[in-house]
Rosetta silent file (secondary structure, phi, psi, omega in degrees, C-alpha in Angstrom):
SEQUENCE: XXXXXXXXXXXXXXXXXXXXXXXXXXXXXXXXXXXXXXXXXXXXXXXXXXXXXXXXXXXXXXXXXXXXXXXXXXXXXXXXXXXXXXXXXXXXXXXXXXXXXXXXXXXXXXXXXXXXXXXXXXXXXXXXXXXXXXXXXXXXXXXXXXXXXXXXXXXXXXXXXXXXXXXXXXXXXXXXXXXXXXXXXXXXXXXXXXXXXXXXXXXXXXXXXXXXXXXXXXXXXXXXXXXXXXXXXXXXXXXXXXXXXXXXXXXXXXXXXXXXXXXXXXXXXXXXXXXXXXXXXXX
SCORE:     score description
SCORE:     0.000 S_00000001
   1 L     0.000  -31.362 -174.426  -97.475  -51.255   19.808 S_00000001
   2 H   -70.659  -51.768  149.665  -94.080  -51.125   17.807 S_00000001
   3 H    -1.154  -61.463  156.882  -93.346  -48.223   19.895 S_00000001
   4 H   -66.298  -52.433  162.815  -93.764  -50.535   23.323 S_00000001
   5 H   -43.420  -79.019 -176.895  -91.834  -53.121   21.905 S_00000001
   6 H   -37.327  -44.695  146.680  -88.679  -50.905   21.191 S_00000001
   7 H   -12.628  -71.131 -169.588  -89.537  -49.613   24.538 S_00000001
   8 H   -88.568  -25.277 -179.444  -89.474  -52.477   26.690 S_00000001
   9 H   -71.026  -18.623 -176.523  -86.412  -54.213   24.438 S_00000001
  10 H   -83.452  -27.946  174.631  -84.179  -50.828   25.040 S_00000001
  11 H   -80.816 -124.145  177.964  -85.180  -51.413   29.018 S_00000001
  12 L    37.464  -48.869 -155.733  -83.484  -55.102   28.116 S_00000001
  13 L  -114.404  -22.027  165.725  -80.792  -54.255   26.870 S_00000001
  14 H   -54.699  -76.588 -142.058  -79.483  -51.246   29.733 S_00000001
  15 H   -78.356   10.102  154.716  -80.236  -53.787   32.119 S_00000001
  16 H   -71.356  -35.819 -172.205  -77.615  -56.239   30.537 S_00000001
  17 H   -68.653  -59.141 -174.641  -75.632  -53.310   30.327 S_00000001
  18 H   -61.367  -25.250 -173.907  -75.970  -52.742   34.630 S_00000001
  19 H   -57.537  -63.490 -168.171  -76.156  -56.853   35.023 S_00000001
  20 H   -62.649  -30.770  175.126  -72.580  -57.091   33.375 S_00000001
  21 H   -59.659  -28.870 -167.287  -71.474  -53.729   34.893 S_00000001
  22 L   -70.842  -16.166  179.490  -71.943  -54.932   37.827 S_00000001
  23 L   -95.785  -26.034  173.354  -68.474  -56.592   38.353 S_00000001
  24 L  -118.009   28.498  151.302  -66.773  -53.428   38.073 S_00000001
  25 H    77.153  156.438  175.631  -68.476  -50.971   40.409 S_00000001
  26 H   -33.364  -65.603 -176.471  -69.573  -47.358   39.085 S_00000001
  27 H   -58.010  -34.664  164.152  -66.601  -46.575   37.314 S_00000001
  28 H   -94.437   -8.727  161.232  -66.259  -49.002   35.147 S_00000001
  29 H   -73.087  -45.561  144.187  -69.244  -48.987   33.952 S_00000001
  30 H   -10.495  -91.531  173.533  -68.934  -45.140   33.384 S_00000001
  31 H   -29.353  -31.689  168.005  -65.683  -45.714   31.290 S_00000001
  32 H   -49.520  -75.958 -165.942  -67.449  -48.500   29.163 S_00000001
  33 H   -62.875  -34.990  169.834  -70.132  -46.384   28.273 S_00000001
  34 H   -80.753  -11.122  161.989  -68.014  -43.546   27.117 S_00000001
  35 H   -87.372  -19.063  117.237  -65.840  -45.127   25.589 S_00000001
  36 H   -22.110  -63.029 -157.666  -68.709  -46.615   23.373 S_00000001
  37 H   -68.704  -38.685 -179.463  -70.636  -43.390   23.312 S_00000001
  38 H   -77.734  -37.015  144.522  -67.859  -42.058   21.590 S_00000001
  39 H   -39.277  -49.521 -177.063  -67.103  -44.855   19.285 S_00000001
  40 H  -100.788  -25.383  177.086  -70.878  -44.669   18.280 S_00000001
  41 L  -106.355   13.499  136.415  -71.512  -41.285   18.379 S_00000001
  42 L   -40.854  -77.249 -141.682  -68.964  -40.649   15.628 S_00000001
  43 H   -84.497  -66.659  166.674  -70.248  -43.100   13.586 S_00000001
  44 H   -39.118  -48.308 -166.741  -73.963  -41.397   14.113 S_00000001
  45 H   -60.214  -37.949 -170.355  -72.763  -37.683   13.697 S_00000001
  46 H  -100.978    9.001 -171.863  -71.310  -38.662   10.268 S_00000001
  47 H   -25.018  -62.055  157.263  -73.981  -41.376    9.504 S_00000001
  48 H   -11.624  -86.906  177.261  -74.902  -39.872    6.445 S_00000001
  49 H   -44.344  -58.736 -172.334  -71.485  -39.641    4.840 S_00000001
  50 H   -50.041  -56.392 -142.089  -69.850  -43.335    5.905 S_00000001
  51 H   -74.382  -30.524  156.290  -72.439  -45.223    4.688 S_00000001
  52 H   -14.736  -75.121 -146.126  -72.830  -42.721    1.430 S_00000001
  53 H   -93.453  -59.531  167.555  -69.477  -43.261    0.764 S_00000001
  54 H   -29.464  -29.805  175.191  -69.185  -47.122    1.563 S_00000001
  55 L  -123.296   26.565 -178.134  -71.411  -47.409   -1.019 S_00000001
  56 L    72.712   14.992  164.548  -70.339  -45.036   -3.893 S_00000001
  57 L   -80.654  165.186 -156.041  -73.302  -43.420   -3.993 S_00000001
  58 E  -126.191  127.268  164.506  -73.961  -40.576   -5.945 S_00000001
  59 E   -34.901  108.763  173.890  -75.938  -37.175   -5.454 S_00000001
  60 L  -116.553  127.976 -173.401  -78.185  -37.019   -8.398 S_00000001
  61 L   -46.972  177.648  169.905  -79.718  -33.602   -9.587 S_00000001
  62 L   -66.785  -73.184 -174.710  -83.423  -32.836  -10.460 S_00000001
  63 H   -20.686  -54.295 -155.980  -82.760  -33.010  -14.353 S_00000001
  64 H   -67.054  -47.422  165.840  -81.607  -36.305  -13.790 S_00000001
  65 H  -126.311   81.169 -158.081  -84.153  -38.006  -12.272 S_00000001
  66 H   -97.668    0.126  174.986  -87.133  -35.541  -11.668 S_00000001
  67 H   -74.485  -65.189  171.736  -89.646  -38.394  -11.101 S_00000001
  68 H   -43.130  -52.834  147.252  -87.906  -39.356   -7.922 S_00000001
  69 H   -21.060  -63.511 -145.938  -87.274  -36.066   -6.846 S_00000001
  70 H   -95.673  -36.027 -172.961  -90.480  -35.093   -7.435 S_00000001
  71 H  -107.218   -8.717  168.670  -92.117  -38.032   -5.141 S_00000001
  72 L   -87.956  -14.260  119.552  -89.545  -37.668   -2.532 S_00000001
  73 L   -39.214  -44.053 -160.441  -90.561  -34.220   -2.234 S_00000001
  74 L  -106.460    1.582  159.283  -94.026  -34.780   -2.047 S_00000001
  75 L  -100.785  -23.719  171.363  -94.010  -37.661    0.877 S_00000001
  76 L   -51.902  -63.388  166.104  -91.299  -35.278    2.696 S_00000001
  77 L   -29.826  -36.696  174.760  -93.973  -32.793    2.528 S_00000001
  78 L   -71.511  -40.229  173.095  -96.709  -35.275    3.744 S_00000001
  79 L   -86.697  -18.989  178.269  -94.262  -36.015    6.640 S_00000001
  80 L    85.949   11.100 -146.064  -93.766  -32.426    7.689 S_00000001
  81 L  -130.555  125.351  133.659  -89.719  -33.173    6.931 S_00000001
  82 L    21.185  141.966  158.776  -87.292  -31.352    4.727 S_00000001
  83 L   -89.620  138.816  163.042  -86.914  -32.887    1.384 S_00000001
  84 L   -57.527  130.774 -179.018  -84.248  -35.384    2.061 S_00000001
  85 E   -68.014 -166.179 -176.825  -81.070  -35.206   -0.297 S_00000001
  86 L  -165.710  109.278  176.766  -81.250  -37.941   -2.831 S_00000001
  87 E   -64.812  126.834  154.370  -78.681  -41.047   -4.051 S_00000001
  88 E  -101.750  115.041  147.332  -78.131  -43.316   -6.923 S_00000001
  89 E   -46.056   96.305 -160.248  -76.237  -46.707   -6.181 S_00000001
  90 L   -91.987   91.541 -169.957  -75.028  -47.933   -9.292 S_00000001
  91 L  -154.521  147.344  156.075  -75.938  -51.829   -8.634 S_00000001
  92 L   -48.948  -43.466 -166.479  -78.469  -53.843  -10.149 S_00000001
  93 L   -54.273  121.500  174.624  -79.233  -55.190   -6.868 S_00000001
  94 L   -76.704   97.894 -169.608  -82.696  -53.657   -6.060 S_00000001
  95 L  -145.383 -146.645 -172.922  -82.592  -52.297   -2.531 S_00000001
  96 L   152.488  134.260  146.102  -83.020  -48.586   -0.529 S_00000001
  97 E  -125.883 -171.562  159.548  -82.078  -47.106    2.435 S_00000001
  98 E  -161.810  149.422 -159.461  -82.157  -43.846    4.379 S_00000001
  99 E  -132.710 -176.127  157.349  -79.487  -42.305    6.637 S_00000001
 100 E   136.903  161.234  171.218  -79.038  -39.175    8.134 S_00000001
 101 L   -95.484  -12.622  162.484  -78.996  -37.982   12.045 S_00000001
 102 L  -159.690 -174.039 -163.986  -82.076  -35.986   11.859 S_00000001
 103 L  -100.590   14.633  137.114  -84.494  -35.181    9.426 S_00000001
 104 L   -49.850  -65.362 -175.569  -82.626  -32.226    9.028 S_00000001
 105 L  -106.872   57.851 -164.582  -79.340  -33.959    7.784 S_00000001
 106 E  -132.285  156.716  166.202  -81.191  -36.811    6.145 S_00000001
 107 E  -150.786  145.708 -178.988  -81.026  -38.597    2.634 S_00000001
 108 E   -87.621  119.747 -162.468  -82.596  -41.099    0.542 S_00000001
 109 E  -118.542  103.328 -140.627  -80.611  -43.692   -1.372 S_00000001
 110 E  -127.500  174.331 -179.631  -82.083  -46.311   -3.861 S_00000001
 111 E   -73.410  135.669  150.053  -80.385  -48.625   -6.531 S_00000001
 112 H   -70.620   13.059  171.080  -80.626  -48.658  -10.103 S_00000001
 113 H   -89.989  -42.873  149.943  -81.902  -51.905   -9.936 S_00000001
 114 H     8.941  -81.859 -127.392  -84.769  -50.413   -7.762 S_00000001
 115 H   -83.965  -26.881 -175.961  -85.751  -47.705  -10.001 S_00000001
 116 H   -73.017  -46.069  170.998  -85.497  -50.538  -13.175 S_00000001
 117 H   -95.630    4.674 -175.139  -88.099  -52.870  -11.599 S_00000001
 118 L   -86.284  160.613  172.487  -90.461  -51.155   -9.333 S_00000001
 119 L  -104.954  156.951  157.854  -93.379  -49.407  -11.165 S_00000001
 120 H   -18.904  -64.781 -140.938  -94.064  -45.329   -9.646 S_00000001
 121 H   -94.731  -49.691 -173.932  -96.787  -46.159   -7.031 S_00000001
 122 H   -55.153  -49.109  173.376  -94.278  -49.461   -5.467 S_00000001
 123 H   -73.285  -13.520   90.380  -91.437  -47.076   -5.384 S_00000001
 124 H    31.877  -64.939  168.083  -93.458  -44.417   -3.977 S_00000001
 125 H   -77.321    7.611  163.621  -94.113  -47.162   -0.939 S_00000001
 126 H  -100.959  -37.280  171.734  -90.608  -47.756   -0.431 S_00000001
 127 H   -45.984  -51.728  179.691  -89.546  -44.324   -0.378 S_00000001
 128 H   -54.483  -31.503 -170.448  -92.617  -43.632    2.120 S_00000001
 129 H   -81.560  -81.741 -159.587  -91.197  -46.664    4.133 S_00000001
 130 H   -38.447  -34.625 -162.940  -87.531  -45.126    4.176 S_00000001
 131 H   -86.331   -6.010 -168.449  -88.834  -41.482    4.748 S_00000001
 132 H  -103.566  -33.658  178.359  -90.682  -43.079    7.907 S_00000001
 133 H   -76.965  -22.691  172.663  -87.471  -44.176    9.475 S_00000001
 134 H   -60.156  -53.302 -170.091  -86.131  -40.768    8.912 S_00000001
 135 H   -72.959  -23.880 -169.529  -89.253  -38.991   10.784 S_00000001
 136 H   -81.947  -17.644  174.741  -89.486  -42.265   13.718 S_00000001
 137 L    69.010   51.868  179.501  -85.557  -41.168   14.425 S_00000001
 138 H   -72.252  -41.658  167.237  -84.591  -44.574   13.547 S_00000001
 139 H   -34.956  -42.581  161.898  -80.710  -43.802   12.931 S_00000001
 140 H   -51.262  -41.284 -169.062  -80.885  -42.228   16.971 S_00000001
 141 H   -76.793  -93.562  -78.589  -82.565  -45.705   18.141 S_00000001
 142 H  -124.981  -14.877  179.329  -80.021  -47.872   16.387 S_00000001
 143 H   -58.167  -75.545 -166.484  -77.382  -45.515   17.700 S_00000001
 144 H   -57.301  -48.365 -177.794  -78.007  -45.784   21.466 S_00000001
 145 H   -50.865  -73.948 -161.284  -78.814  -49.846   21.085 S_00000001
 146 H   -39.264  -64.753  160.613  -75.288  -49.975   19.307 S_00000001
 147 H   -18.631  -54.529 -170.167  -73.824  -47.893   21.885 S_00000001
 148 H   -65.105  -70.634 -166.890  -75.046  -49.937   25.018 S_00000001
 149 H   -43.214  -33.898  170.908  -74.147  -53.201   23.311 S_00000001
 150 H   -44.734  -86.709  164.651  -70.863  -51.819   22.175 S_00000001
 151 H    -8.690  -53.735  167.925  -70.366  -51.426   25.858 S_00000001
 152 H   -65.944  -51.338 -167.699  -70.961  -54.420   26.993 S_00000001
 153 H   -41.388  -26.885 -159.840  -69.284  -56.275   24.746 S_00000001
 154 H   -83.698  -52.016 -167.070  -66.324  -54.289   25.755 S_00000001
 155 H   -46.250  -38.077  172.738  -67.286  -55.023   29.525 S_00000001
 156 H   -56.927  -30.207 -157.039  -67.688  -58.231   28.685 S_00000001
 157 H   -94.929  -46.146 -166.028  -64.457  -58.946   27.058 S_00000001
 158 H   -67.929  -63.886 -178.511  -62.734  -57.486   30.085 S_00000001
 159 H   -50.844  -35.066 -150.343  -64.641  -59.826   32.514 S_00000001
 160 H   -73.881  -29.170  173.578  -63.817  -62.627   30.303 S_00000001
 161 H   -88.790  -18.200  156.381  -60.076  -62.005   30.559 S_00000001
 162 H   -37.235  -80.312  176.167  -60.172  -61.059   33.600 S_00000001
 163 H   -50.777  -64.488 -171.962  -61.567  -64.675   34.904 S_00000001
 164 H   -34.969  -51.017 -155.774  -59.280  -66.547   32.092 S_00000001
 165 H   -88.304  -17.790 -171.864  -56.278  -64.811   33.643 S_00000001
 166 L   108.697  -27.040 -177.756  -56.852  -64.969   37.908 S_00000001
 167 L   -63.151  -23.175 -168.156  -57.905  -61.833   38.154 S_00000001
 168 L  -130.542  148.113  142.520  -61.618  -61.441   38.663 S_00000001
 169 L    97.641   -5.831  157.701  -64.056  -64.048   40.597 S_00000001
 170 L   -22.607  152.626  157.670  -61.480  -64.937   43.511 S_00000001
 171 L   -84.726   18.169  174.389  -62.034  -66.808   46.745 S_00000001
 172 L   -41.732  119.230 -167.857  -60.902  -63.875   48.411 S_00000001
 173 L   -79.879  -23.157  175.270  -62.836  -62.764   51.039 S_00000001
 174 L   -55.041  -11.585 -164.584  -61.298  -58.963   49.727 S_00000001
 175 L  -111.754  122.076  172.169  -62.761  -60.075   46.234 S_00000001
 176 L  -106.709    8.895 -157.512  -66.340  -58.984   45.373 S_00000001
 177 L   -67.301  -47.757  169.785  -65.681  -60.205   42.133 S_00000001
 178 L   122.577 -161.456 -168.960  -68.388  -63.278   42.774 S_00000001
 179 L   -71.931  157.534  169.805  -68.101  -66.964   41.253 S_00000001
 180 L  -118.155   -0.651  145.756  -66.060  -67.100   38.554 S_00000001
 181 H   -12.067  -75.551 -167.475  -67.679  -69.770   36.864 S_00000001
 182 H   -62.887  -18.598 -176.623  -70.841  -67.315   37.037 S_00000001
 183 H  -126.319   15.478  137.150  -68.986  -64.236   35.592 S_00000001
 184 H   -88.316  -33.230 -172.104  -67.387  -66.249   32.560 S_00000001
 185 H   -68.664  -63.730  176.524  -70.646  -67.345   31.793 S_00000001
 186 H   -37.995  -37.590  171.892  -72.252  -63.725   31.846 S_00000001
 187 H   -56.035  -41.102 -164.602  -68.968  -62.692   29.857 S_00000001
 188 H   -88.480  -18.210 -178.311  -69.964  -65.486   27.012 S_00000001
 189 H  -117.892    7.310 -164.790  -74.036  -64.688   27.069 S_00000001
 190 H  -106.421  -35.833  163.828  -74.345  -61.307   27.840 S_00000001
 191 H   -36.069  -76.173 -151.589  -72.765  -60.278   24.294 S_00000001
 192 H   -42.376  -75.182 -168.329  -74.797  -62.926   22.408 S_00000001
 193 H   -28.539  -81.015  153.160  -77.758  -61.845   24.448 S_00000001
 194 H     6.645  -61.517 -167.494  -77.036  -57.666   23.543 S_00000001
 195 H   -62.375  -46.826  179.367  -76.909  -58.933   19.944 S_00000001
 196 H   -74.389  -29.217  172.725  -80.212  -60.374   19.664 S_00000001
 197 H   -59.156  -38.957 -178.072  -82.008  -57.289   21.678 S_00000001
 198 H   -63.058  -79.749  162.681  -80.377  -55.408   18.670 S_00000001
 199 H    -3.241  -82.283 -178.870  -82.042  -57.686   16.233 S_00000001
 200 H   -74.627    5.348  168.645  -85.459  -57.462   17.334 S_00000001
 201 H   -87.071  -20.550  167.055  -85.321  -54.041   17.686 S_00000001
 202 H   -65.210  -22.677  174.310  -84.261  -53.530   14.076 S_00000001
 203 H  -104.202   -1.945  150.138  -86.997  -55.539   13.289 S_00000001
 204 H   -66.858  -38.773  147.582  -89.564  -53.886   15.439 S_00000001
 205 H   -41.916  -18.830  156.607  -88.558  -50.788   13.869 S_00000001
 206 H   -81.439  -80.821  175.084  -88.914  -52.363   10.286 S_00000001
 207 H   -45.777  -41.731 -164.368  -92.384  -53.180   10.805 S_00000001
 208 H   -44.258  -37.243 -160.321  -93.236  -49.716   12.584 S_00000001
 209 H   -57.139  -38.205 -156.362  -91.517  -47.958    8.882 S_00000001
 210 H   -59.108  -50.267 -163.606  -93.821  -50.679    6.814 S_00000001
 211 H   -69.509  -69.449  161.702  -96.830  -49.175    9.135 S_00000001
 212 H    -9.906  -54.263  161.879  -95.911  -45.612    9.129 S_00000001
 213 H   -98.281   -2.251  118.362  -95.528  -45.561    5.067 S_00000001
 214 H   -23.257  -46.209  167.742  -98.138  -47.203    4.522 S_00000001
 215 H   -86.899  -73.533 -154.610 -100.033  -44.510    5.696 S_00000001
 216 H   -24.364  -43.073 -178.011  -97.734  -42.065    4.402 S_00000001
 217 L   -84.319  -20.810 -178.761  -98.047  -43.276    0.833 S_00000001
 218 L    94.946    0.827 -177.471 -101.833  -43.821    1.512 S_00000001
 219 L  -150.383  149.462  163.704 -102.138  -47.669    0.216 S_00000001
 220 L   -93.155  -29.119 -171.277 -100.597  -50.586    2.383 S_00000001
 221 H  -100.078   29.938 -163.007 -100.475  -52.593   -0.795 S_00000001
 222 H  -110.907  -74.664  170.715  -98.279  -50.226   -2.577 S_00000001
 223 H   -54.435  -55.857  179.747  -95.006  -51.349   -0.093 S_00000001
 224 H   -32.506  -70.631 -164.725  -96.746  -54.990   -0.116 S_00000001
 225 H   -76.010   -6.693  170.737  -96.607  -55.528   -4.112 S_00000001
 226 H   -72.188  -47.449 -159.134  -92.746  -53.567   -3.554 S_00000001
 227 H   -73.443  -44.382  165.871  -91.660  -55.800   -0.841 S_00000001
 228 H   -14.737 -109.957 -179.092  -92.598  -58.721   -2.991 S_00000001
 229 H   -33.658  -27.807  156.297  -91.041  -58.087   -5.959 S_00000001
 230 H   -96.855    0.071  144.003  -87.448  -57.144   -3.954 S_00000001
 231 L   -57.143  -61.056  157.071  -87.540  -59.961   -2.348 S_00000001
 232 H   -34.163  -81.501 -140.147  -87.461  -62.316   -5.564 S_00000001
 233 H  -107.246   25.278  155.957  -85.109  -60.192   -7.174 S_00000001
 234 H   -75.055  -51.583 -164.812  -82.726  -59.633   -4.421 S_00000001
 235 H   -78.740  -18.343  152.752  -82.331  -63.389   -3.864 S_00000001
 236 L   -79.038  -16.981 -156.819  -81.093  -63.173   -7.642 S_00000001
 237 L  -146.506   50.695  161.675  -79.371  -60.783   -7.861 S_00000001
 238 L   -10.411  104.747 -154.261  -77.472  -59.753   -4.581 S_00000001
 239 L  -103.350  142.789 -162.019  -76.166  -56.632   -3.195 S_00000001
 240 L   -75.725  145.999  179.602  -72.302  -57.109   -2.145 S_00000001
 241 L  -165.360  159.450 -172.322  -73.511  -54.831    1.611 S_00000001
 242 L   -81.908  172.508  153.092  -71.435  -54.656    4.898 S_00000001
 243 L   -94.730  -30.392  177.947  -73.112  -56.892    7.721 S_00000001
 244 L   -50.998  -45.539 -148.922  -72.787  -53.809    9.576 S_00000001
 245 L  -117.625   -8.343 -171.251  -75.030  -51.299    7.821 S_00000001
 246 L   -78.534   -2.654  138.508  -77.317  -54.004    6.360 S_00000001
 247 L   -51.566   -1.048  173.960  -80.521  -53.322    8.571 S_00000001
 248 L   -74.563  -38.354 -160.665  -80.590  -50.062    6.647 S_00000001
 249 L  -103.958 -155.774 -172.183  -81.548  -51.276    4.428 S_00000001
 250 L   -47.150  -71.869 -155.145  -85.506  -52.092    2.623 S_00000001
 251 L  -117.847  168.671 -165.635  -84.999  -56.112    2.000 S_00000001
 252 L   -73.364  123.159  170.731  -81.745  -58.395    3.476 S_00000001
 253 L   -70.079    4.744 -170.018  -79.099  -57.346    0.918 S_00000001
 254 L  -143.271  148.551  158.741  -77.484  -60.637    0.946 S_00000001
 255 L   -59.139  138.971  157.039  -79.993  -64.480    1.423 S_00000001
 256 L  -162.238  121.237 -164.866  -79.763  -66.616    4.739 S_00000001
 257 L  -121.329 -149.156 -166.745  -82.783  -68.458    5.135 S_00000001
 258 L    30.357 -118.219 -173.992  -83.175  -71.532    8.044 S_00000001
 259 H   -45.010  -51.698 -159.848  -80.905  -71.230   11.351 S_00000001
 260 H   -63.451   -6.523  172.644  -79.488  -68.064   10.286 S_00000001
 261 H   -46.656  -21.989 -152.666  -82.776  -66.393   10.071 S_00000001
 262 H   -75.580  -48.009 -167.663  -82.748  -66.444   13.475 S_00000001
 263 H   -89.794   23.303 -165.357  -80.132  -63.444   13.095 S_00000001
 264 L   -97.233  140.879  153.507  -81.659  -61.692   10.215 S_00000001
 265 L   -48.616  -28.901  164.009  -81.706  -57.808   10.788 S_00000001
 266 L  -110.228  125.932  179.872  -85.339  -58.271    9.210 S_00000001
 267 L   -52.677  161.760 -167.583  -88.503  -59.568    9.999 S_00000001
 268 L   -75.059  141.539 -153.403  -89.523  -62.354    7.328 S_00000001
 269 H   -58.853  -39.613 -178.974  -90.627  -60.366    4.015 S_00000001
 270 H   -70.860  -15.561  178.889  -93.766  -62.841    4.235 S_00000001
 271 H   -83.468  -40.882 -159.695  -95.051  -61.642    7.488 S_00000001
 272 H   -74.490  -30.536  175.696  -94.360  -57.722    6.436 S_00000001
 273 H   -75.631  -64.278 -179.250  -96.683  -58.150    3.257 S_00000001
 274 H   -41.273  -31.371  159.195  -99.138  -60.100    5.107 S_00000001
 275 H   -77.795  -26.836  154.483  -99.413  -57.363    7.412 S_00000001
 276 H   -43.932  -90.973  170.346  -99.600  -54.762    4.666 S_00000001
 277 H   -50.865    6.288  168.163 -102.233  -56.230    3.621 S_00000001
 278 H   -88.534  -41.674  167.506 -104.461  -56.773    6.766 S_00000001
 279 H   -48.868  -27.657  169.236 -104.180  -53.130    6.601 S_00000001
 280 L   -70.690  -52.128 -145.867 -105.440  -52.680    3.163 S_00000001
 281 L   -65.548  -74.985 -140.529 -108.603  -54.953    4.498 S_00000001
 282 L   -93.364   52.048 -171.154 -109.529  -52.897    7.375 S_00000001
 283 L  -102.948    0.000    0.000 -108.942  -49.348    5.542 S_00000001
């Protein structure tokens, strides 16, 4: 069903992309998109690295941590994947992600606050949730979304100055530009609009990982009593994170609860346990 979601929201957000496109004819949409595609598909090719590096983390050998190793091996294996390299964050902040552009070129990256308050079998379900966005090609999804939206935004920007300036939305009968009333307003909602199809797709793609490593790890309440516990001690203990990259990761690295929820990269931590756990029921 998550699958169908992403699906029909990816359909959503092209045809914002063709809606907005539409004031400049073939070509400019064509320029838009590549110059986005290019912008974004940078930022994907090296995924891995930026975000690596944004956050100091560091490669750590088998010796060092051979538990972790050792279970991040053995859910790659369960996934059919590579073993994934594998990062320490030196932050208190309890969190996790995974990056990479294919499950080739992919790595896992957790906190030392993580590894201090999770027991084996909870980290075990977060890793299985992170190792599920690696095999679901969630970095590719999150790519393409950025991409389009990039695109608009740009398209968008263009229209807006366009209209502002005399240029677009004449009464011309030579001018296909349209009202221009009607094509400031599309300039001012069709971003906003973009933004939230990104949103719910990161968080239809957050539940799919919760479902996906669930089974992977083999208990739904394994991620459940995980998500829990980084919730609480996230909300104490904060991780300084980009607004950019923060859908990577497990739990919100920084609090915003009320309006701003409405804009959280994640569905709310109480619906993803409660669904964990319906899962546990009917196992």
């Amino acid at each position: 069903m998550s699958a169908v979601k992403t699906g029909i929201l990816m359909l959503a957000i092209f045809a914002l992309f063709m809606l907005i496109g539409s004031a400049f004819g073939t070509n400019g949409m064509i320029l838009a998109f590549v110059f986005a595609l290019v912008l974004n598909g940078v930022t994907y090719w090296f995924s891995d690295k930026i975000v690596l590096a944004m956050y100091r983390a560091q490669e750590v050998p088998v010796d060092k941590a051979p538990r972790l190793h050792e279970m991040v091996e053995e859910l790659a294996q369960a996934a059919g994947i590579p073993k994934p390299k594998v990062y320490i964050i030196d932050s208190a902040s309890p969190n996790a992600f995974a990056t990479g552009r294919s499950p080739q070129h992919a790595a896992v990256a957790v906190t030392r606050g993580i590894l201090r308050i999770l027991d084996d079998g909870e980290l075990k379900g977060v890793l299985a949730h992170e190792l599920s966005h690696v095999t679901n090609r969630d970095i590719l999804i999150a790519s393409v979304v950025a991409t389009v939206a990039a695109a608009i935004t740009l398209l968008a920007t263009i229209v807006k100055w366009g209209v502002l300036l005399g240029g677009m939305g004449g009464r011309s009968r030579d001018n296909e530009g349209g009202n221009p009333i009607a094509l400031l307003a599309m300039a001012i909602l069709a971003p906003f609009a973009a933004m939230l199809i990104q949103l719910w797709i990161s968080r239809t793609r957050e539940y799919e990982a919760d479902k996906s490593g669930a089974f992977l790890a083999r208990d739904p309440l394994l991620l459940a009593s995980a998500l829990g516990k980084l919730d609480r001690a996230s909300r104490q203990v904060p991780l300084d994170a980009n607004q950019v990259t923060a859908h990577m990761f497990i739990v919100k690295p920084f609090s915003g609860g009320g309006l701003m929820s409405i804009f959280s990269t994640h569905p709310p931590i109480e619906e993803r346990i409660a669904r964990l756990r319906k899962m546990a029921e009917q196992r």
